[in-house]
C-alpha positions in Angstrom: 18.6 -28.6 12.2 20.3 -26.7 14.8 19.4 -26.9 18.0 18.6 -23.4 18.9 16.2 -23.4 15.9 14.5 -26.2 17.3 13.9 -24.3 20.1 12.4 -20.9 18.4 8.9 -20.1 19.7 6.7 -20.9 16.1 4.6 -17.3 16.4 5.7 -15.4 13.2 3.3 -12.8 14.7 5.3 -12.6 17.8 5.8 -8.8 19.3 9.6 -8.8 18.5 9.1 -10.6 15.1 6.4 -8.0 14.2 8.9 -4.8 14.9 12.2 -6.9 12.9 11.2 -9.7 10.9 14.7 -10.9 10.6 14.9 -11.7 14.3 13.0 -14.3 13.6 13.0 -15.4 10.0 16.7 -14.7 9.5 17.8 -17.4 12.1 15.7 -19.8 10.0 17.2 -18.7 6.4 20.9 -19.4 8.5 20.2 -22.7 10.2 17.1 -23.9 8.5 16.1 -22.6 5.5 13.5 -24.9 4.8 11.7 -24.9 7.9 8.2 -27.3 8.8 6.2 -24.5 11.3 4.0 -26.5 13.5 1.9 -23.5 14.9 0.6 -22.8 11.1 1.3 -26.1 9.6 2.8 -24.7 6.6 7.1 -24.8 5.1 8.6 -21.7 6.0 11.4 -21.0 3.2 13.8 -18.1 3.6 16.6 -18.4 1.4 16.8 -16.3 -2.1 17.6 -19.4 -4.0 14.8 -21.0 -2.8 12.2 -18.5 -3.1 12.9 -17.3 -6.9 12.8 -21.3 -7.7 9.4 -21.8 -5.9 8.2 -18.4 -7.3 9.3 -19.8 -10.8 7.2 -23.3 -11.0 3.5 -22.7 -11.1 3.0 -25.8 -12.3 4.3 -27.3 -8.7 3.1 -24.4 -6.8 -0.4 -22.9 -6.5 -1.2 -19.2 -5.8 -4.8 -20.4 -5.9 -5.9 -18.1 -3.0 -9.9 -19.7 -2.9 -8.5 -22.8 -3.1 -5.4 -21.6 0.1 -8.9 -20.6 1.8 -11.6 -23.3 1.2 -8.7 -25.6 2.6 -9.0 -23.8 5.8 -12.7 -24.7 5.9 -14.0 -28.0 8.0 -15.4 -30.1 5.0 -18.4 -30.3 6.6 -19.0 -26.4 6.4 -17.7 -26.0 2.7 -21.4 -26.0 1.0 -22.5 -24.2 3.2 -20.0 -21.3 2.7 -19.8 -21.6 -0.8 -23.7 -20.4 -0.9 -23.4 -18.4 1.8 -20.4 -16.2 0.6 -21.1 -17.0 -3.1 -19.8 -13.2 -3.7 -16.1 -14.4 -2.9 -16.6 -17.3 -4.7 -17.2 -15.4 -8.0 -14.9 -12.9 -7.8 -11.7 -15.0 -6.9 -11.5 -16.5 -10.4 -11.3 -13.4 -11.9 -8.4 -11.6 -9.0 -4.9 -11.5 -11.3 -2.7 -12.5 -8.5 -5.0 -15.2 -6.8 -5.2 -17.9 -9.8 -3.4 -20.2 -11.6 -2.9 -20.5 -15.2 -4.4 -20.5 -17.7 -6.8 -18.2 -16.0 -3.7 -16.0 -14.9 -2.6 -15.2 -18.4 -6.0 -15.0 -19.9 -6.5 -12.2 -18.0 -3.0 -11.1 -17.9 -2.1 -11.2 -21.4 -5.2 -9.2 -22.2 -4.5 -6.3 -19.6 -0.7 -6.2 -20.9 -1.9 -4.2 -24.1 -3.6 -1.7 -21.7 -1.6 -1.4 -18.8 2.0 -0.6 -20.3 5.1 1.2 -18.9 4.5 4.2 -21.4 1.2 4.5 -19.9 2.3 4.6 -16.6 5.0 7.4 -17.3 2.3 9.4 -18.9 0.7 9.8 -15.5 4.0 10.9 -13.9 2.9 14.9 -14.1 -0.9 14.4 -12.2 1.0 12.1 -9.5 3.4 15.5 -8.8 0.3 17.8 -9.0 -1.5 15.1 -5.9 2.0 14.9 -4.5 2.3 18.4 -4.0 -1.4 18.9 -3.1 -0.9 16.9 -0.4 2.5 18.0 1.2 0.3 21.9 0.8 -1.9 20.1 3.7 0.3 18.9 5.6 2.3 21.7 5.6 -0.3 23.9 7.6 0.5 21.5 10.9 3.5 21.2 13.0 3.0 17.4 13.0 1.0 15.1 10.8 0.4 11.1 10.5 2.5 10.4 7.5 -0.2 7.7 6.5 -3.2 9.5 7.5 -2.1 13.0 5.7 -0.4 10.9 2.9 0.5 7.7 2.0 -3.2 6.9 2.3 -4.8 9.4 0.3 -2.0 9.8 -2.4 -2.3 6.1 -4.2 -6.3 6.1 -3.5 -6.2 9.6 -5.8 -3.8 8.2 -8.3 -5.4 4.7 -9.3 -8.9 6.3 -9.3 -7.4 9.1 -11.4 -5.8 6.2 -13.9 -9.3 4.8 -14.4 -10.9 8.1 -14.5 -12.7 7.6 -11.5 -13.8 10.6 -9.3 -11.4 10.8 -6.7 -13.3 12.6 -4.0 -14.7 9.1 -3.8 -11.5 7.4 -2.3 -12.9 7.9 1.3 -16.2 5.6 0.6 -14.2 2.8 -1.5 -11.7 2.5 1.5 -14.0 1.5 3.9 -14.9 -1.2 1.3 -11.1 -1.9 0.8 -10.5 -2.3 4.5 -12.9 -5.4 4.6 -11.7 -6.5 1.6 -8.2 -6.5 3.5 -9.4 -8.2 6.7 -10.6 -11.3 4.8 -8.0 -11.4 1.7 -5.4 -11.5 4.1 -6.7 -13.4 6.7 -7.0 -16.8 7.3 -9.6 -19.1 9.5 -13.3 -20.1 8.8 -14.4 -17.4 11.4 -17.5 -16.5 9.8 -17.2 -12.5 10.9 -14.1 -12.4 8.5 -16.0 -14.5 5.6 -19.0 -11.7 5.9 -16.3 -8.6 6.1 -14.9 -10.5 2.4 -18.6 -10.6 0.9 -19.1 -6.9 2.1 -15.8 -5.9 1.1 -15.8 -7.0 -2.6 -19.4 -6.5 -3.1 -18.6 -3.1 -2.5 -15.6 -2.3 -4.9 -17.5 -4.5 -7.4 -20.6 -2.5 -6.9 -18.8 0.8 -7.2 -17.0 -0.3 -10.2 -20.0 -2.2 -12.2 -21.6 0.9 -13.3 -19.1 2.5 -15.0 -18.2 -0.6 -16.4 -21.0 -0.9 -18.1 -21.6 2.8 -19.0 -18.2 2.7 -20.8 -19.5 -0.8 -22.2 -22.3 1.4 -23.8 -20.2 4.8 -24.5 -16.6 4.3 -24.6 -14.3 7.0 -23.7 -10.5 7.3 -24.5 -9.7 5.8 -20.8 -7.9 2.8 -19.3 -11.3 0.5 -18.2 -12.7 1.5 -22.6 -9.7 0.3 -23.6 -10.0 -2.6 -21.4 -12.9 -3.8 -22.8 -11.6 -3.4 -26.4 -8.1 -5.4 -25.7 -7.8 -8.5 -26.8 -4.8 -10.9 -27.6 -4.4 -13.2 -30.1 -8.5 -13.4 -30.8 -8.7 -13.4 -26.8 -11.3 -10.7 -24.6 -11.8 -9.9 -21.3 -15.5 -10.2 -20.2 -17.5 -7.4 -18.9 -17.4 -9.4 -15.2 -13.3 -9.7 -15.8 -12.7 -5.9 -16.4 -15.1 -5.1 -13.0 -13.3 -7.5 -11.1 -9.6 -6.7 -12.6 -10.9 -2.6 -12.0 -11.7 -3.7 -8.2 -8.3 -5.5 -7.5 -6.3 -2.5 -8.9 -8.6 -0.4 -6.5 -7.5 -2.5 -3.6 -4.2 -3.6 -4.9 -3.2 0.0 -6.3 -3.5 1.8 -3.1 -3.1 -0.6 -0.3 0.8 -1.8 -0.9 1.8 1.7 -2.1 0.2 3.3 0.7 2.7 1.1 3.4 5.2 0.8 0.7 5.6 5.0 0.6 5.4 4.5 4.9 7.9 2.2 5.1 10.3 3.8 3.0 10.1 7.0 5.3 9.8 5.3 8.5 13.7 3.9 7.2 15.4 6.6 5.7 14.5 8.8 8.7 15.5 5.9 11.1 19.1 6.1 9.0 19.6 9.8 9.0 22.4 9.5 6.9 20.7 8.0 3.9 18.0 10.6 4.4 21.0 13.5 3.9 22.7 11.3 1.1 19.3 11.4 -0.5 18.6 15.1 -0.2 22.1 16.2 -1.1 21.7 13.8 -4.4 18.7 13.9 -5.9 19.9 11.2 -8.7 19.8 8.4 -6.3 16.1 8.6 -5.9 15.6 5.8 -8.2 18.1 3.3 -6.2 16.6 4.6 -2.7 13.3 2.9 -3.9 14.7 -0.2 -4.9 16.3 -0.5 -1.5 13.3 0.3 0.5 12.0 -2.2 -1.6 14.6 -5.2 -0.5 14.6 -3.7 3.2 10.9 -2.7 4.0 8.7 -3.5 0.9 5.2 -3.3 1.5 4.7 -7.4 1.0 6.6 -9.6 3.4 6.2 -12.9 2.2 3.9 -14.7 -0.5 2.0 -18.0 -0.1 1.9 -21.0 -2.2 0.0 -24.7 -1.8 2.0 -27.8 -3.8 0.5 -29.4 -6.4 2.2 -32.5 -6.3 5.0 -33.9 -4.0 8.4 -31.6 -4.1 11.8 -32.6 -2.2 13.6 -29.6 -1.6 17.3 -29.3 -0.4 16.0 -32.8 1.4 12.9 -31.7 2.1 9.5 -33.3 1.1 7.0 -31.1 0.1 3.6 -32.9 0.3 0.6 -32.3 -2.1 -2.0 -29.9 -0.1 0.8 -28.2 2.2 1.0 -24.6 2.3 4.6 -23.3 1.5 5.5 -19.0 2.9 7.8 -17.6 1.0 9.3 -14.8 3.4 10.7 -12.1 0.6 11.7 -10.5 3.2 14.1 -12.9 4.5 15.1 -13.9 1.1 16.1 -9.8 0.5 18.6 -9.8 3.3 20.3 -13.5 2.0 24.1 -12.6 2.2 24.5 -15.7 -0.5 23.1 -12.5 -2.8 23.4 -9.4 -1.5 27.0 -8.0 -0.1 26.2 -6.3 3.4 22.7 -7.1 3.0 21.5 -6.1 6.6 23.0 -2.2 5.7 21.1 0.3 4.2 22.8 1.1 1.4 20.3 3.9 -1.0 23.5 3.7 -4.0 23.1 -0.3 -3.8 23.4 -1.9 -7.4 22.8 -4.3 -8.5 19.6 -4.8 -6.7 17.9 -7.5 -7.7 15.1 -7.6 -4.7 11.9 -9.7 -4.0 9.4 -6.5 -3.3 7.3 -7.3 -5.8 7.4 -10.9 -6.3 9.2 -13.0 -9.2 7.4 -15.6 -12.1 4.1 -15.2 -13.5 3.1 -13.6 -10.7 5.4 -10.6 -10.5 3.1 -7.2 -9.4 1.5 -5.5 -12.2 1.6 -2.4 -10.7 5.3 -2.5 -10.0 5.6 0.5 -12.4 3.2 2.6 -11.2 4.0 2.0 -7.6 8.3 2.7 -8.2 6.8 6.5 -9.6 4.7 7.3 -6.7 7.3 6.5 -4.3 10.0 8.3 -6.3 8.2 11.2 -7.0 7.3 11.3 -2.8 11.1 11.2 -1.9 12.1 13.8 -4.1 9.0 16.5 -3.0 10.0 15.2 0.6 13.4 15.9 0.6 13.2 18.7 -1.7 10.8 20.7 0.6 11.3 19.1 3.7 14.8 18.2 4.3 14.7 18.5 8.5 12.0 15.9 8.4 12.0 14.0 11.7 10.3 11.0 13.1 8.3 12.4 15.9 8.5 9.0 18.3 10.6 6.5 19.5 7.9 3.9 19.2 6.4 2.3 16.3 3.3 -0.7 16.4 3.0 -3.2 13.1 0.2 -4.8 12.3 0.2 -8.1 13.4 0.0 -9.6 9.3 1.9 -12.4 8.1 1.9 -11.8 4.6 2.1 -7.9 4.7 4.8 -5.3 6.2 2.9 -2.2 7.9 2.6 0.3 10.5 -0.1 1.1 12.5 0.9 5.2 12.3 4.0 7.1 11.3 4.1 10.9 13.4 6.6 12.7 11.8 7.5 16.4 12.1 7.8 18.3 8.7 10.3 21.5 10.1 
């Protein structure tokens, strides 16, 4: 290991690591890839290589997410939590990206004859009608929050709109989601973050239950009826696994998109000359995403527990320890990507981290790449002079996700 590695400070949360990740994780992907954190007690692993191969063995790596957080738990409070926060508990063995197989592709293989690309396209014309609902608002003020006025409200309205939910209720479910997002992202036996988790999901399950079971009783021609009906090969989702699976894609479906779409702005303004290119060459809106997805993609780094004893590039793994893998150091790997710390909107191939790799890969991936698309083209269609109105930006201080606090920009 080199020396100046050993002499890092261990806080991946560190001011200067939260504003440029690569400060920090890129020094580690250079001199040690494979890197034991002592501060968090988990293997740090930075390089592409790496990452894709961990991403690609489930049956050595766990994305058990209960499992990451009963760990976390003295064993003398585990009872004890279990009854007290049964709600989590319930709803964990049903949450697509936080299981293990077979659960993962019971539920998966199911929702994959419901949730298909042609589906997604379908919706392409209502996300331009929100789109351009939205950019109407904001166009009545001289400056506007880009996430406030925006990126939050836009995925909220399109994933209640797929499940043809109401969407004047996005407001109520994100206080829900926002609990939801202090525990499933957290970390710690810190009993205020176990209640925000119970209050959290009971909420988006309680919201969703209902019309679960109303479309139990009278199916419509919509995605959760369909849901219900899907099977593969003899195989069903229970009425519990659609309400949970609905909850997670109200979470899931608006939280990444929302800092996906602000991250993406917050770097093509910050490289004025992309944001031109892009304007002047409205064919490249496709490749822009894909390489705000490598540079600033709304997930940072994914976590996995070993299942058994791994050596890695002369490492040893142990069964129980917690392995980050930092996507977003893995995006920037010059072993795969030419010029990788330029922003390059034309880049191809591309073949990024931003929504994970293996069984696990996102879901939404599809429906996320035609929000953000469709937002860069209205943007730099009506909006060209667009300009970041500050100098300074705050993160929030997440390990596993990439997002700012606020994003002022000026429209004119």
């Amino acid at each position: 290991m080199d020396q100046s590695v050993k002499n890092m400070p261990e806080d991946m949360l560190a001011p200067e690591a939260l504003v440029n990740p690569e400060c920090y994780f890129g020094k580690l992907r250079e001199d040690d890839p494979i890197h034991w954190n002592e501060q968090r007690k988990m293997w740090i692993v930075t390089r592409y290589e790496d990452v894709i191969w961990i991403c690609r063995q489930p049956h050595l790596f766990s994305s058990d997410k209960l499992g990451f957080n009963v760990k976390e738990l003295p064993e003398g409070k585990r009872d004890l939590y279990r009854e007290r926060y049964s709600a989590i508990y319930s709803a964990y063995p049903h949450w697509l990206s936080a299981v293990d197989n077979p659960l993962h592709d019971h539920i998966r293989l199911v929702v994959n004859q419901v949730w298909t690309p042609t589906q997604v396209e379908k919706r392409r014309p209502r996300v331009r009608q929100f789109i351009n609902e939205l950019l109407d608002e904001a166009e009545k003020k001289t400056e506007v929050d880009f996430i406030r006025d925006f990126a939050m409200p836009l995925p909220m309205k399109v994933i209640l709109d797929f499940l043809d939910l109401p969407h004047e209720d996005w407001k109520e479910i994100k206080k829900s989601s926002d609990k939801w997002l202090f525990y499933h992202f957290g970390g710690g036996a810190d009993p205020e973050r176990w209640q925000a988790g119970v209050e959290g999901i009971k909420g988006l399950m309680g919201y969703v239950e209902p019309h679960v079971r109303e479309r139990k009783t009278r199916p419509q021609g919509d995605y959760i009826s369909a849901l219900l009906k899907a099977e593969w090969k003899g195989d069903r989702l229970t009425a519990q696994e659609v309400t949970v699976h609905c909850a997670n894609l109200l979470f899931a479906g608006h939280e990444s998109t929302m800092n996906l779409l602000a991250n993406g702005v917050y770097l093509l303004l910050s490289h004025r000359d992309q944001w031109d290119r892009l304007c002047n060459d409205p064919s490249l809106s496709q490749t822009t995403v894909e390489e705000v997805l490598r540079l600033e993609g709304a997930i940072k780094s994914m976590l996995r527990y070993a299942l058994d004893d791994v050596e890695i590039k002369g490492k040893k793994i142990k069964k129980g320890e917690l392995v980050l893998l930092v996507g977003t150091a893995a995006n920037r790997d010059p072993a795969k990507f030419t010029n990788p710390l330029a922003t390059d909107i034309g880049r191809r191939p591309n073949s990024h981290l931003g929504f994970g790799q293996g069984i696990h890969i996102c879901l939404g991936a599809p429906l996320a790449r035609l929000e953000v698309q469709e937002t860069y083209l209205a943007l730099t269609q009506r909006f060209p002079n667009m300009r970041l109105a500050t100098d300074t930006f705050e993160w929030h201080p997440i390990l596993r996700g990439r997002a700012l606090k606020a994003l002022p920009v000026t429209l004119r």
